[in-house]
C-alpha positions as a Markdown table, in Angstrom:
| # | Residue | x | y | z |
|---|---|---|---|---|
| 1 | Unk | 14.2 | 1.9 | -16.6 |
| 2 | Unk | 10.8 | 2.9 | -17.5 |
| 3 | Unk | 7.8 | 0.1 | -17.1 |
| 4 | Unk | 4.6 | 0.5 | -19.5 |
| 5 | Unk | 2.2 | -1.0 | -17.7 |
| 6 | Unk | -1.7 | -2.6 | -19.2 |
| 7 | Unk | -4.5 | -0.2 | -17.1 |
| 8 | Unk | -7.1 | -3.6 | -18.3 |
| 9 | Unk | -5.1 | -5.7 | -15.9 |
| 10 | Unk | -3.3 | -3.4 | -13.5 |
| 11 | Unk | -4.1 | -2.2 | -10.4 |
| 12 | Unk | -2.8 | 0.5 | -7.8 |
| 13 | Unk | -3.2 | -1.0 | -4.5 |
| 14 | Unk | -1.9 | 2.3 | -2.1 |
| 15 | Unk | -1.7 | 1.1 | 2.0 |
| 16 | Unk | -2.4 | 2.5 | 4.7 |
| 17 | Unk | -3.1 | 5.8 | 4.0 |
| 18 | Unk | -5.1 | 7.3 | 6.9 |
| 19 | Unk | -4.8 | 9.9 | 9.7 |
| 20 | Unk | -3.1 | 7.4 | 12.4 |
| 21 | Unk | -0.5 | 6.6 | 10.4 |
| 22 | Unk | 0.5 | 9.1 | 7.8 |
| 23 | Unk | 1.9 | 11.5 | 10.2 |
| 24 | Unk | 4.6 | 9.4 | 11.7 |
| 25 | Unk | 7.9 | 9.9 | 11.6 |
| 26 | Unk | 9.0 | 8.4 | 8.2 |
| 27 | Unk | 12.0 | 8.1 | 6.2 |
| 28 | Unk | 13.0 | 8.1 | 3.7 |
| 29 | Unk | 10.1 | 10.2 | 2.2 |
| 30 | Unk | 7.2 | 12.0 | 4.6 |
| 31 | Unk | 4.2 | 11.5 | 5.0 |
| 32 | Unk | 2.9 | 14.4 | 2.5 |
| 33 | Unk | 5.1 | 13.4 | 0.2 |
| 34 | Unk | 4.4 | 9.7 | 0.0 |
| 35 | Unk | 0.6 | 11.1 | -0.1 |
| 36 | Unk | 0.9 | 12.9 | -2.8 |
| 37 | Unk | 2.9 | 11.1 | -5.0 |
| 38 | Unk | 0.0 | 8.3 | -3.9 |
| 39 | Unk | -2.5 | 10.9 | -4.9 |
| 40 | Unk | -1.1 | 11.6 | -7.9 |
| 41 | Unk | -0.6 | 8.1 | -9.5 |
| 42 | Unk | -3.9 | 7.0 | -8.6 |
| 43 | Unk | -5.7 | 10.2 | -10.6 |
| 44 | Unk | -2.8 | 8.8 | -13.8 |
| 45 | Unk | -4.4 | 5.0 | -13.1 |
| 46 | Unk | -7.7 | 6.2 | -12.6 |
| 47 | Unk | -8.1 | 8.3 | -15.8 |
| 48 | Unk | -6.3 | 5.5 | -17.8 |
| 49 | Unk | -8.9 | 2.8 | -17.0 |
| 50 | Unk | -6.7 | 0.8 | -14.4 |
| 51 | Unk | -8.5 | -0.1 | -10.9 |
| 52 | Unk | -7.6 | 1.8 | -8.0 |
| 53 | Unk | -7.2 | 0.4 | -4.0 |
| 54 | Unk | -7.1 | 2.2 | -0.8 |
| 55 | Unk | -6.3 | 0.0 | 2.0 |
| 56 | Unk | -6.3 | 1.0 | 5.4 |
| 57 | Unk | -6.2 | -0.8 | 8.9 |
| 58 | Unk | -8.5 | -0.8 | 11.4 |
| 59 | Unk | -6.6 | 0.2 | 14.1 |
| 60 | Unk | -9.2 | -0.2 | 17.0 |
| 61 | Unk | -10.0 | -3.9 | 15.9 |
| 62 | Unk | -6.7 | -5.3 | 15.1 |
| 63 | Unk | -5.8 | -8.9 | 15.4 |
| 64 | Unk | -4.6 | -9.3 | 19.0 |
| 65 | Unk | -1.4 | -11.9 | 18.5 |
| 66 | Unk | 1.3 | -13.3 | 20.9 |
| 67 | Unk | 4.2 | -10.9 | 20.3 |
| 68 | Unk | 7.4 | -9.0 | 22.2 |
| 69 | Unk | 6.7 | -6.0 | 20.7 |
| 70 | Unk | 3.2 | -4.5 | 20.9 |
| 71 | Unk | 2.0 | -1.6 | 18.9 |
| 72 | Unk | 0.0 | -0.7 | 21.9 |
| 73 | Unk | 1.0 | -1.2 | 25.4 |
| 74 | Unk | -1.3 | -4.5 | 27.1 |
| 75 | Unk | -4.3 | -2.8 | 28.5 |
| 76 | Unk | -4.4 | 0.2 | 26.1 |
| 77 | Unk | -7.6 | 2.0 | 24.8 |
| 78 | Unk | -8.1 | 1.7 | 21.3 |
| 79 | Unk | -7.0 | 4.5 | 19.2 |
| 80 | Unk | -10.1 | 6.9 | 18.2 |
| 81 | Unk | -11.8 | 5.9 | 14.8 |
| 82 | Unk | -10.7 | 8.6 | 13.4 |
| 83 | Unk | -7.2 | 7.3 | 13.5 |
| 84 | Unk | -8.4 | 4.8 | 11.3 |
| 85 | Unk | -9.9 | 7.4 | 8.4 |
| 86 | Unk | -8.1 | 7.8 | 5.0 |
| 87 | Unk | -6.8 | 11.3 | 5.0 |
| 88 | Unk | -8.7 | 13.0 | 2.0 |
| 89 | Unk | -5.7 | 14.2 | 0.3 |
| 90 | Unk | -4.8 | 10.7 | -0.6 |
| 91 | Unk | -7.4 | 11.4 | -3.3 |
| 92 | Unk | -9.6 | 8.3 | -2.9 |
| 93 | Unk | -12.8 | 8.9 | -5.2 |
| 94 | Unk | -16.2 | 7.4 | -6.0 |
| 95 | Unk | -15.2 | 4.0 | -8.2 |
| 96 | Unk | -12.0 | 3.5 | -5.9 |
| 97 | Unk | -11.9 | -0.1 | -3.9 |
| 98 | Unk | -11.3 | 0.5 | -0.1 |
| 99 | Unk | -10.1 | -2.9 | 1.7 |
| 100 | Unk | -10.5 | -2.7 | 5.5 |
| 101 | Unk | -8.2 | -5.0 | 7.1 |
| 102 | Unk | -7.0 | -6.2 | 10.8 |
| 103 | Unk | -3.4 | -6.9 | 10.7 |
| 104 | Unk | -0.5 | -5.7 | 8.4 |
| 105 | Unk | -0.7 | -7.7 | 4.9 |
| 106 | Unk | -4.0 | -6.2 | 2.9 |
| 107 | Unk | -4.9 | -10.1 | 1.3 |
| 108 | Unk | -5.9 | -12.1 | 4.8 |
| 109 | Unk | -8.8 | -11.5 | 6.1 |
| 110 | Unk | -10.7 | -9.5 | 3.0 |
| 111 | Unk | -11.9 | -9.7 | -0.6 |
| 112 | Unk | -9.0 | -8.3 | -2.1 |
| 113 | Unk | -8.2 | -11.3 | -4.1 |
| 114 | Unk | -11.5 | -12.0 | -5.4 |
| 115 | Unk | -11.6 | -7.9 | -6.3 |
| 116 | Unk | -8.9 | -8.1 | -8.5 |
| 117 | Unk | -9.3 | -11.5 | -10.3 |
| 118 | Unk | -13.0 | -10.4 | -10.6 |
| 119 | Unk | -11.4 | -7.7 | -12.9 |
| 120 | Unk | -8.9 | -9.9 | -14.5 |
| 121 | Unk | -5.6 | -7.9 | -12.5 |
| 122 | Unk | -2.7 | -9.8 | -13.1 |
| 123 | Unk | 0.2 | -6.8 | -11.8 |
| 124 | Unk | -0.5 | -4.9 | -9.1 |
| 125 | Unk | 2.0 | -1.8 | -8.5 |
| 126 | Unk | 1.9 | -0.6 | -4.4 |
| 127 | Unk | 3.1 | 2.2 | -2.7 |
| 128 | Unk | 1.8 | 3.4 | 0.9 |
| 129 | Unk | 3.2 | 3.3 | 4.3 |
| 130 | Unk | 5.1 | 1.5 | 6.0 |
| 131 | Unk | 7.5 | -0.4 | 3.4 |
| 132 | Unk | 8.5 | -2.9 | 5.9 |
| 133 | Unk | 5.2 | -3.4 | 7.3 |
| 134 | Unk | 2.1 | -3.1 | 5.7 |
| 135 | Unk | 3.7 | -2.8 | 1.6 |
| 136 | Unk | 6.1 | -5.8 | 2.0 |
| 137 | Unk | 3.2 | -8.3 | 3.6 |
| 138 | Unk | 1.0 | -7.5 | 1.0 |
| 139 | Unk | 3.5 | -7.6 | -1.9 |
| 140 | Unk | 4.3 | -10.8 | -0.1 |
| 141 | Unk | 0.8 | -12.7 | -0.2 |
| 142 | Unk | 0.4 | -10.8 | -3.7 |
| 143 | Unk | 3.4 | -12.5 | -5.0 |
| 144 | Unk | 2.5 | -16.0 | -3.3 |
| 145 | Unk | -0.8 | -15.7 | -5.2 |
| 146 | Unk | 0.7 | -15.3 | -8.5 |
| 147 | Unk | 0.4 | -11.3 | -9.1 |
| 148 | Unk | 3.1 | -10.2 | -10.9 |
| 149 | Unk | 4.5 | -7.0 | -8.5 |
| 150 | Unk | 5.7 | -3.3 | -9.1 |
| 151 | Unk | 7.2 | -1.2 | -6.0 |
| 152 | Unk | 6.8 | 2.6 | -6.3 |
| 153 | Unk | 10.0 | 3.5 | -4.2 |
| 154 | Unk | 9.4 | 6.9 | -4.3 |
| 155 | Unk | 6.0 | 6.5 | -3.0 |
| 156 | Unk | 6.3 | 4.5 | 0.2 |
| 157 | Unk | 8.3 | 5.2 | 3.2 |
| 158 | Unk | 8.8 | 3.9 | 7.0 |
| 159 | Unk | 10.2 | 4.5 | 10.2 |
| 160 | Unk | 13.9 | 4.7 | 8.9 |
| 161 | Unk | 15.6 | 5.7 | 5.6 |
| 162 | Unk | 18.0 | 2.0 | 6.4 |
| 163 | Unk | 14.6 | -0.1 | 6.5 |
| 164 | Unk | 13.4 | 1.2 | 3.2 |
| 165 | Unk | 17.0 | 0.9 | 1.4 |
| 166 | Unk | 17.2 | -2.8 | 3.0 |
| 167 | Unk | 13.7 | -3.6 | 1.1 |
| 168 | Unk | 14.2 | -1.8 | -1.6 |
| 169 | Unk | 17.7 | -3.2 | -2.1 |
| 170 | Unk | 17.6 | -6.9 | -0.9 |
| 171 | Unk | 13.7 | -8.1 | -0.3 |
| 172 | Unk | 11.4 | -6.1 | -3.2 |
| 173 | Unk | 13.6 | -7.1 | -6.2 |
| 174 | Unk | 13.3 | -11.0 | -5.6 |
| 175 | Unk | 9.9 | -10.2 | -5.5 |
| 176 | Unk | 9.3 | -7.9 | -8.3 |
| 177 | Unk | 10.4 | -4.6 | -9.9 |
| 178 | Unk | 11.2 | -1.4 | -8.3 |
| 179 | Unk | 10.7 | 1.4 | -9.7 |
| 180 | Unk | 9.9 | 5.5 | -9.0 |
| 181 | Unk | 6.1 | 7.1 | -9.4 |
| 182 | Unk | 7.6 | 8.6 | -12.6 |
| 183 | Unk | 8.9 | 4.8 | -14.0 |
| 184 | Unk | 5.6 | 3.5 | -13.5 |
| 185 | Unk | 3.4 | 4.3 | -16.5 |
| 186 | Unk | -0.1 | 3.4 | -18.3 |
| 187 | Unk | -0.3 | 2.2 | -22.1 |
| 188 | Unk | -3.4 | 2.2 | -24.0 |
């Protein structure tokens, strides 16, 4: 079902699109695909007056928590900048919002809140890597603060096609709608 979509209070927020992460192992999309179906969308959004978001993670300052599964082994060097960097065919442009943040959901720890309400957003649509990781805590938070939510399936991806079915499937729709990159639309 196709979703019509107000670009004076909608914003693409598109996660973690940068050189440490994109070229993973994902399923069920890739990497380049999830990029440029990211790409695309956010020229559609952009041209139609809707904001536009780039988060990414800062990979060498991430919060250091108490967990039993690491993403870097204890005593590690810190991934290169670099690894950090949004790959430049995700498209991001002059005017586009970049949110730097520390740890998997894109709302602690940064203005994104105050962005959006500063502009009046009241549905944000997401897509980005990884579903179950950094797309599902910020849909999570975004949903907690009242933003009504839109999941671009086709346009996110993670480390195996069952983990994006199970979110797409059981966790996304109690939280919003799901729909493709070709669902999703503007209206004037």
């Amino acid at each position: 079902m196709n979703l019509q979509l107000d670009p004076k209070t909608t914003a693409l927020i598109l996660i973690d699109l940068q050189r440490g992460i994109v070229g993973r192992q994902l399923a069920p999309h890739s990497g380049a695909e999830v990029v440029k179906r990211c790409a695309h969308m956010a020229d559609t959004f952009r041209k139609q007056g809707a904001m536009v978001v780039y988060v990414r993670v800062d990979l060498s300052n991430m919060l250091k928590l108490p967990v039993d599964s690491p993403s870097m082994p204890p005593g590690a060097p810190p991934p290169p900048a670099s690894m950090s960097e949004l790959i430049p065919e995700a498209g991001m442009v002059a005017g586009d919002v970049q949110i730097i943040k520390r740890q998997w959901g894109a709302f602690f720890g940064t203005d994104l809140e105050a962005q959006l309400r500063s502009r009046g957003i009241q549905t944000v649509a997401i897509g980005g890597i990884a579903t179950n990781f950094g797309v599902e805590s910020t849909a999570r938070a975004a949903a907690g603060l009242g933003f009504a939510v839109v999941f671009v399936e086709d346009a996110m991806s993670t480390v195996s096609a069952d983990a994006h079915r199970f979110a797409m499937e059981t966790i996304f729709p109690r939280l919003g709608r799901v729909r493709t990159a070709e669902q999703v639309g503007l209206s004037n």
